[in-house]
N, C-alpha and C positions, 0 to 999 in steps of 0.2 A: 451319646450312647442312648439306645433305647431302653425303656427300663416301666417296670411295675411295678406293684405293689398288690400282694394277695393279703385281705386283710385290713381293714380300715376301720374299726374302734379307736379307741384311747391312743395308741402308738402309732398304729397303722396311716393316721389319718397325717400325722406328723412326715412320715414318713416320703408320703405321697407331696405333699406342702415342699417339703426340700427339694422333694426332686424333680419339680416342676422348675424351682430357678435354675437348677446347676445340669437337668439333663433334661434327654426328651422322653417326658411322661404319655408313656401309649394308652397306658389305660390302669382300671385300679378295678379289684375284684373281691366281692363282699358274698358271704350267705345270705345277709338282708339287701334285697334288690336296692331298696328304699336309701340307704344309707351310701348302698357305692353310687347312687347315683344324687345325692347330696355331696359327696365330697367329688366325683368326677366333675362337678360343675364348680365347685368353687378354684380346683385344678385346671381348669379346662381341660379335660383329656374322656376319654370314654370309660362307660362303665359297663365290667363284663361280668358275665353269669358264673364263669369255670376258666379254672387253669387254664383249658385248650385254648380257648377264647383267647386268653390273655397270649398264648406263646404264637398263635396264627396271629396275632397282629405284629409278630413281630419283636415282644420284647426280647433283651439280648442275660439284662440280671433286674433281678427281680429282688423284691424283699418281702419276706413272710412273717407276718402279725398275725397271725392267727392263733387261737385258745392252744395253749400248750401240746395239750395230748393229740393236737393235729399237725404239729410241726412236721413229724416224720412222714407221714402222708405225702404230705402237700411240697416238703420239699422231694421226695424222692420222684414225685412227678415233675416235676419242673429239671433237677437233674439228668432226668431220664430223657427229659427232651433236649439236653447239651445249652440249658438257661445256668447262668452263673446266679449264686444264690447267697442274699444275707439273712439271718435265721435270727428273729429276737430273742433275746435270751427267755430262762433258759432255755440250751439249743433242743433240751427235746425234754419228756417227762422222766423217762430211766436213763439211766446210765447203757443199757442194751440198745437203746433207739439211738441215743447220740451216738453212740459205737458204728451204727450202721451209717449212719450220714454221713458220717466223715468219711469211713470208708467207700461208701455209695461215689459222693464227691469225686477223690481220690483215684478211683477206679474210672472215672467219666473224665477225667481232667481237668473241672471246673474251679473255678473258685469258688471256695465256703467261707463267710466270713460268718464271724457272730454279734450280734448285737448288744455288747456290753457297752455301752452309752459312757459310763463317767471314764475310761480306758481314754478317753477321747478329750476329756476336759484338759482345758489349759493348763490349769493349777498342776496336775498328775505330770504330763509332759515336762512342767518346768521342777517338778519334784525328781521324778526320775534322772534329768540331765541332771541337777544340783549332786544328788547322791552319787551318780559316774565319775563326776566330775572331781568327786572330795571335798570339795566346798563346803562342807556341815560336818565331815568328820564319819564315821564309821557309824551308821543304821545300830541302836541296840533295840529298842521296843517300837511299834507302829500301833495305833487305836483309830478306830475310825466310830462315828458315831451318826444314826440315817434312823430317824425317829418321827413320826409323824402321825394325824388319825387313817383310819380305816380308809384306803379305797375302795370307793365301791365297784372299780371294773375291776377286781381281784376274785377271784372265782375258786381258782384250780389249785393254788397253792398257797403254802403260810408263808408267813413273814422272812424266813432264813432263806426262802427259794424268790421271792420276789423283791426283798431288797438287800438282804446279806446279800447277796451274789453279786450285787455291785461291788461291795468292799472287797468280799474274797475276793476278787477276780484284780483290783486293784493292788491290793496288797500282795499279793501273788507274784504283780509284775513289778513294784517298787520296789519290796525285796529281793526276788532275781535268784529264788531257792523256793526247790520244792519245799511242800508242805508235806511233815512227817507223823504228825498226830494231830489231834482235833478233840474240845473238849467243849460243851456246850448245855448253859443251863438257861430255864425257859419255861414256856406252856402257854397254856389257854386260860386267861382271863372272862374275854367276852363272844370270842365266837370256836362254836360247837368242833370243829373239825378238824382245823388247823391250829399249830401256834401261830399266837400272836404277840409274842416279845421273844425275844433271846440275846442273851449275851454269848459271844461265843470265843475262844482261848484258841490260840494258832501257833503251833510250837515248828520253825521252820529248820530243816537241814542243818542250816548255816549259822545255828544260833541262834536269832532273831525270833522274838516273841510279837505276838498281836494278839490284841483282841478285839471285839467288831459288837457294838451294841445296835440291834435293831428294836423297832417296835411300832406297833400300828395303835399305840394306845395312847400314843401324847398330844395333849393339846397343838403343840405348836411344831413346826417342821422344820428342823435341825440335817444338816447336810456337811460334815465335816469329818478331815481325820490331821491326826498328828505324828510325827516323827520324832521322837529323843536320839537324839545324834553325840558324839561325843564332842562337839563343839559347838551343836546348837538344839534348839528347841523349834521345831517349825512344827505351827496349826494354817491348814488351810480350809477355806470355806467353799466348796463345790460349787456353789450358788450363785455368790460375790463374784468366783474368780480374783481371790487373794489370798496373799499369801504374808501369814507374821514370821518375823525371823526373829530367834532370841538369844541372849549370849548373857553371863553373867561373870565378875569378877570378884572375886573376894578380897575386900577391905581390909587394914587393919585393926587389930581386934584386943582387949582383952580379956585375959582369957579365964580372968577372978568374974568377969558381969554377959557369960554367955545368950543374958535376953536381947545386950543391944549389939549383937553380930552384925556387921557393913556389909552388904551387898552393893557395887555398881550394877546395875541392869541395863542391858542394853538392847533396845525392841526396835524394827523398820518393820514398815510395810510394803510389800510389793505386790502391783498390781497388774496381774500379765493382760498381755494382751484379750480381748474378752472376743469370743466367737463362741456359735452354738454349739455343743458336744455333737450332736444328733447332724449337723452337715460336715463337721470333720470325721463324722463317721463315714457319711454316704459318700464322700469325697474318698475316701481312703480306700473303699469297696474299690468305689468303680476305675481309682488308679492302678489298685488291682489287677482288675481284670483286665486296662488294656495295656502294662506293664508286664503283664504274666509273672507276679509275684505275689508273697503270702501278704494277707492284712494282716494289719495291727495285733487285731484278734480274732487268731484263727481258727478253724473248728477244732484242733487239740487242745487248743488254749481253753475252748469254753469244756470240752470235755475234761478236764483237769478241774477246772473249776466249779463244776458239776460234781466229779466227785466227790470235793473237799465239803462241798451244801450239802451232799447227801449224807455224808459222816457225819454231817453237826447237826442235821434233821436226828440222825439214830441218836447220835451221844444225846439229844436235849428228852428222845423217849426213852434211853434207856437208861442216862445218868450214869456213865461211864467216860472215861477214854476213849477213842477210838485210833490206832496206829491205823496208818494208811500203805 
């Protein structure tokens, strides 16, 4: 399949890297000349000035890295030309803009896919099967934790919208219930604009509780979340691509010397198969499009998820509740 990339910073550039093994990269298009024609070369493919460029050579789906608040632009042109499109997250800066893409989409008949990257990690895949399967017992609480310092290609938004959105969006689907409140506390430490840490509380439909710690203020970069199941404890590491499994049995005991209470514990490691999130993603587009079915995760899926960032952006300034 023919295929681009509008947008080649930090993501963009990755973007363009996969889909030079897995398809045929026509071309890659940047605002700074200089830079698409730095990564066109390292791709072998050409570098174009404008969308038009890019859809007159041909490409068929495209993917858009570009600064947030251009998402909706840049995809509704590329829509508009009948180009299938993947949108990195978030898919747009409102909730209004994402409303339109999908719809835009929808209306064109294209495929929308969105770029929730860890949706696509191994560990998630073999977590969500486990949990269908029964095999760990009934989902009660889910925590995820994505902690790291400051990026500096982060510009446009705080921490809940650039890396909570990984977890919502995870969580979201490992649960397999909507999200029915959202409660979120937080702020600004060290830069003027945006938050930069938040803990944030996900009280879901079905029961199931989560909470999702982010932060742009930690020394060292943590990428993980856990499940408490009724038959087990699973923490898995985004990173690694493994997975603990835990289980416990309770000892004989008595019940005059409650400090030396028996636990058996019983811990395994699994180690799934390892592949990069970021070409099961671009794999999964372009099966897509020439399958004519929805991706993994699709533009309602990121507009859902969207919402749920944006309720915990307001709960973290307004120190509330927020029902959805």
């Amino acid at each position: 399949m023919r295929v681009g990339v509008v947008g080649v910073g930090s993501m963009g550039q990755n973007h363009a890297r996969v889909y030079s093994e897995i398809a045929d990269l026509v071309g890659v298009v940047d605002a700074d000349g200089e830079v698409a024609k730095r990564v066109a070369a390292r791709t072998e493919t050409q570098p174009f000035a404008s969308v038009k460029e890019l859809v007159t050579a041909g490409a068929e789906a495209v993917s858009v890295a570009v600064p947030t608040n251009l998402h909706a632009k840049v995809a509704k042109e590329l829509i508009d030309a009948g180009v299938h499109v993947l949108v990195e997250k978030p898919l747009a800066a409102t909730m209004d803009e994402a409303r339109a893409i999908v719809g835009h989409a929808k209306q064109a008949g294209v495929v929308l896919a969105a770029g929730h990257v860890e949706r696509h990690n191994p560990v998630v895949a073999f977590a969500k099967e486990a949990l269908g399967d029964g095999d760990w017992g009934d989902l009660i609480t889910a925590s995820s934790r994505r902690v790291s310092n400051f990026p500096d290609r982060v510009r446009d938004v705080g921490v809940i919208l650039d890396l909570g959105i990984h977890d919502v969006d995870v969580l979201r689907y490992v649960v397999g219930a909507p999200v029915e409140s959202v409660y979120a506390a937080g702020g600004r430490k060290v830069h003027a604009t945006f938050e930069d840490h938040a803990t944030i509380l996900l009280n879901f439909r079905n029961g199931v509780n989560a909470f999702v710690e982010v932060s742009w203020l930690t020394p060292m970069k943590v990428r993980k979340f856990a499940l408490t199941c009724l038959r087990n404890f699973v923490e898995a590491d985004y990173t690694e691509q493994s997975v603990f499994i835990s289980s416990s049995t309770l000892q004989r005991y008595d019940p005059s010397d409650l400090y030396h209470i028996s636990f058996h514990y019983d811990t395994r490691q699994v180690s799934v198969q390892k592949e990069e999130p970021l070409k099961r993603e671009l794999k999964d587009f372009l099966a897509a499009v020439q399958e004519k079915r929805a991706p993994l995760v699709s533009g309602e899926d990121a507009l859902e998820t969207l919402r749920v960032c944006e309720a915990a952006v307001r709960s973290q300034r307004e120190r509330k509740l927020i029902f959805l």
